[in-house]
C-alpha positions as CSV (number, residue, x, y, z in Angstrom):
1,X,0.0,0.0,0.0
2,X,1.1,3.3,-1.1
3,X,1.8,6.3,1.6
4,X,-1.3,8.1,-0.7
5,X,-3.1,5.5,0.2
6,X,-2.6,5.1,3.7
7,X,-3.0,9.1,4.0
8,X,-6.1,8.8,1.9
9,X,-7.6,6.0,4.5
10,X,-6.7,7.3,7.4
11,X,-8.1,10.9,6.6
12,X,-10.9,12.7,7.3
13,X,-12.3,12.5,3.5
14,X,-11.9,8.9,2.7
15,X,-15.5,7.4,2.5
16,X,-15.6,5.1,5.7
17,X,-13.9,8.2,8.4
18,X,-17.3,9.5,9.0
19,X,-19.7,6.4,10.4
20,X,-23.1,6.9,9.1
21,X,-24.7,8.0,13.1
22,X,-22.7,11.2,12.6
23,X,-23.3,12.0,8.9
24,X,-25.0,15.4,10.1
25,X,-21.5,16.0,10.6
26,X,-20.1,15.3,7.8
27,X,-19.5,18.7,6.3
28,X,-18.8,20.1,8.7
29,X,-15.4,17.3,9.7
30,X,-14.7,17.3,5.9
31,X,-15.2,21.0,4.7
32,X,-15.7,23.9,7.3
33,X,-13.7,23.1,10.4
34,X,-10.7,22.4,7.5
35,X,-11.5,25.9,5.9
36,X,-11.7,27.8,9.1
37,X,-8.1,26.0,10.0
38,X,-6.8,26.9,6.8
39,X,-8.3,30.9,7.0
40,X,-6.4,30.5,10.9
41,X,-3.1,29.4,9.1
42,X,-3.4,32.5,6.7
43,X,-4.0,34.6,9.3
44,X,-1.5,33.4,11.4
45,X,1.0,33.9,8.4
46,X,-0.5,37.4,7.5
47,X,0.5,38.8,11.5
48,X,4.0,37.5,11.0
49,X,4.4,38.9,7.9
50,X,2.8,42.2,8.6
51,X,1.0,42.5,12.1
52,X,-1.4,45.1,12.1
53,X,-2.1,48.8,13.5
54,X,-3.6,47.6,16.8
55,X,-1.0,45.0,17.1
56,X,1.9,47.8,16.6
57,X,0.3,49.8,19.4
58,X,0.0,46.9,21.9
59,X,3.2,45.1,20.9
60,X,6.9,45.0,19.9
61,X,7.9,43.5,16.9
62,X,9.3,40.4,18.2
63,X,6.2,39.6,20.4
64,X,4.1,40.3,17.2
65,X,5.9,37.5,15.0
66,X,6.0,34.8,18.1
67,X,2.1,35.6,18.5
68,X,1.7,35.0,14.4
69,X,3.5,32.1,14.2
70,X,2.4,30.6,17.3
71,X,-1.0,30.7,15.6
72,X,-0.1,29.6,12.3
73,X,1.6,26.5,13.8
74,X,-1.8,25.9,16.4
75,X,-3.7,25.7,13.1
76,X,-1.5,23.6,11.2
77,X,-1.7,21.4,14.1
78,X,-5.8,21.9,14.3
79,X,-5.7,20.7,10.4
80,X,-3.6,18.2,10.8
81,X,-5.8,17.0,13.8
82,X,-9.4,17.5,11.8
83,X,-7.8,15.8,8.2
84,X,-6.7,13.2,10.6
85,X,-9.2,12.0,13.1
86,X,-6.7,9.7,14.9
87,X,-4.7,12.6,16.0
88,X,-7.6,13.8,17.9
89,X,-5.3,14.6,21.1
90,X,-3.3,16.8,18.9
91,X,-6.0,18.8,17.7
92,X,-7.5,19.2,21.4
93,X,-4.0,21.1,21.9
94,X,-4.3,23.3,19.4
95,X,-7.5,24.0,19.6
96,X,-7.0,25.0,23.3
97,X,-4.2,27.2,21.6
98,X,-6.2,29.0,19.2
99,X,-8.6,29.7,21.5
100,X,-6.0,31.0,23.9
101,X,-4.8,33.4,21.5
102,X,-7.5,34.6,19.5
103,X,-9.4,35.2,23.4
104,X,-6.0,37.1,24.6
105,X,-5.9,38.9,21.6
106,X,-9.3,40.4,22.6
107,X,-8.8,40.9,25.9
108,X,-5.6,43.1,25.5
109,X,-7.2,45.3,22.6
110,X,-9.8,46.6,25.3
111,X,-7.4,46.6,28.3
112,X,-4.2,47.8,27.2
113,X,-5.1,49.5,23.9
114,X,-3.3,53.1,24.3
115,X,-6.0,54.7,22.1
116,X,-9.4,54.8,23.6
117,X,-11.3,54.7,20.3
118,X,-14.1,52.5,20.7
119,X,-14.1,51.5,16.8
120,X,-11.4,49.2,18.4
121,X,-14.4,47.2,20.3
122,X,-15.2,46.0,16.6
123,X,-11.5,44.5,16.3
124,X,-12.6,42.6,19.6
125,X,-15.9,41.7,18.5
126,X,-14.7,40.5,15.2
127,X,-12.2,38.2,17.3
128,X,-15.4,36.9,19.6
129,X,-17.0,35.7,16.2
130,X,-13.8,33.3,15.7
131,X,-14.1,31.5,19.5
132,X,-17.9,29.7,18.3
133,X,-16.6,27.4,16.1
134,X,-13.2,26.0,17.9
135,X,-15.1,25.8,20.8
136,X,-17.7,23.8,19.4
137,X,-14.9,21.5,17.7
138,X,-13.8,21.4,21.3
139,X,-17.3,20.4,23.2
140,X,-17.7,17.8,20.0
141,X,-14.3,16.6,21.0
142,X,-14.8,16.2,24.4
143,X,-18.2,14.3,23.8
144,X,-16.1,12.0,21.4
145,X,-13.9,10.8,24.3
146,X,-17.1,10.1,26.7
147,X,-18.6,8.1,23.7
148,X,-15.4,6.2,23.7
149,X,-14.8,6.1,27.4
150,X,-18.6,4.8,27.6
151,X,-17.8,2.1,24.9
152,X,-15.0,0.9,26.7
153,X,-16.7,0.5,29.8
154,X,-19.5,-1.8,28.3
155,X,-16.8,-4.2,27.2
């Protein structure tokens, strides 16, 4: 068997990942929590590469490119965890991560933001809408292990 193959089998996209009881899932393991890890990446890549305003107010240079790559490796490792449901441990730390970041990131724009413009309370808000779906991954996660912790104890 090739390494395609294996790759191919033991993702998220091959045909038997996803068993049928969790089909109303399916789109969202095989399309949406990739493409929000993928936008993360981007993003992550984008702050190292160029910060932003806020970020130049609220930090120095070198804690600006830790805090971008930080996140771009977080979602790599949140991809790598969705695309491969086996590394379902792995994803649970980055997830935790993300969630770490993109939260701190909006708590120090309305604490420690030097300018007291409130159009800087949309910044925050617009970092609120990315918690939702990590933390759902995270609750789905988490109700994963109890499924298997239940299935485990019936044997």
């Amino acid at each position: 068997m090739t390494v395609w193959l294996r790759l191919w089998r033991a993702s998220i996209w091959h045909p038997d990942a996803i068993p049928p009881d969790e089909w109303k899932f399916r789109s969202l393991k095989r399309v949406w929590l990739p493409a929000y890890d993928v936008i993360v990446v981007l993003a992550g890549i984008w702050a190292t590469a160029f910060g932003s305003p806020i970020l130049h107010r609220l930090f120095d240079e070198n804690t600006i490119d830790t805090m971008g790559m930080t996140l771009t490796v977080a979602a790599v490792v949140c991809l790598l965890g969705v695309a491969f449901p086996r590394l379902w441990q792995v994803e649970i730390a980055g997830k935790v991560i993300l969630v770490a970041l993109l939260g701190g990131y909006a708590i120090a724009v309305m604490l420690f933001r030097t300018n007291p413009d409130p159009s800087a309370g949309f910044i925050v808000f617009v970092l609120l809408t990315a918690l939702p779906l990590p933390l759902f991954r995270l609750n789905l996660l988490g109700e994963e292990i109890k499924d298997r912790r239940d299935d485990e104890s019936e044997i």
